[in-house]
C-alpha positions as CSV (number, residue, x, y, z in Angstrom):
1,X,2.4,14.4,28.4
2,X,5.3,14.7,25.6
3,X,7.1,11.9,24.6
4,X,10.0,12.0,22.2
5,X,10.0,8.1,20.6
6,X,13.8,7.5,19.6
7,X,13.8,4.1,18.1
8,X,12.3,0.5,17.8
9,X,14.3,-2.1,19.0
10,X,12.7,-5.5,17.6
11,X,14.3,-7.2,15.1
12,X,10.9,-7.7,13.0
13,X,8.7,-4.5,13.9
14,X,5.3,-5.0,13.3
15,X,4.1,-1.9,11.1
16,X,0.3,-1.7,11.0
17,X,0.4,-2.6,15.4
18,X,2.8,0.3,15.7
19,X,0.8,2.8,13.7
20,X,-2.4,1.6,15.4
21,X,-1.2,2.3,18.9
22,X,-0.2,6.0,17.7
23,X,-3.5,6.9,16.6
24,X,-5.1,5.3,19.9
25,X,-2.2,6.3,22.8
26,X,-2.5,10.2,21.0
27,X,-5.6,12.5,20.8
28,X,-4.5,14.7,18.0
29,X,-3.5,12.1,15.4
30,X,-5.2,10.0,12.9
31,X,-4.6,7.3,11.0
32,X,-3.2,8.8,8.2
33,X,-0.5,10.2,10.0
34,X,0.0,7.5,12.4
35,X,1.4,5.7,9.0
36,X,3.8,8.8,8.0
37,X,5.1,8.5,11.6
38,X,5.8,5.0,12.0
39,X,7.5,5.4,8.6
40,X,10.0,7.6,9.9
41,X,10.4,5.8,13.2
42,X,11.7,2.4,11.9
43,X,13.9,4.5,9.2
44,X,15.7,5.2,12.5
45,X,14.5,9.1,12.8
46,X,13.0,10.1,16.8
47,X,9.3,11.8,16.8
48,X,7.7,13.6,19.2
49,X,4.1,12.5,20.5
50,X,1.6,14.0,23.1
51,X,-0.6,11.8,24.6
52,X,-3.0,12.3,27.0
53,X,-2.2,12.3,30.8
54,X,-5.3,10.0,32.0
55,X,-4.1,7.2,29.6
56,X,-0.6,8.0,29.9
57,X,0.4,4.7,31.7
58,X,-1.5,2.3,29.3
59,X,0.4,4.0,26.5
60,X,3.8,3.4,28.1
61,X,3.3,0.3,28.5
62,X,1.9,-0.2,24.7
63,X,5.5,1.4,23.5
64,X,7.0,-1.1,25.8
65,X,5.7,-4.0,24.5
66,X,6.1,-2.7,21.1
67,X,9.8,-2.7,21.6
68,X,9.6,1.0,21.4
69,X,12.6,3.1,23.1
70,X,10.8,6.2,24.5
71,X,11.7,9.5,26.7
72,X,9.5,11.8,28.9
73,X,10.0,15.4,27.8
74,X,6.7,16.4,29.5
């Protein structure tokens, strides 16, 4: 499943929680990258993640609680 994350909404995100449930809710990217993503997230930019479709509702609800704005492209 595709998800294109638009924004996060809360007022003090928390960086390293964000970039740690990127590399866990996806299974094609790693820390590393995880970082350059939330980077360009919370500088307001959308990004475009595929996670997998067994784990898909655990990682919705991670985005949720993360104050993360998300929509299903796929």
């Amino acid at each position: 499943m595709k998800l294109n994350l638009l924004s996060c909404e809360a007022q003090r995100p928390d960086k390293r929680a964000i970039a740690r449930c990127f590399a866990d809710i996806s299974f094609n990217i790693n820390e590393s990258l995880s970082n350059e993503l939330t980077d360009i997230l919370l500088e307001g930019d959308a990004i475009d993640i595929e996670v997998e479709d067994k784990s898909s509702g655990s990682a919705l609800r991670a985005l949720r609680k993360l104050n993360i704005d998300y929509e299903i492209i796929d």
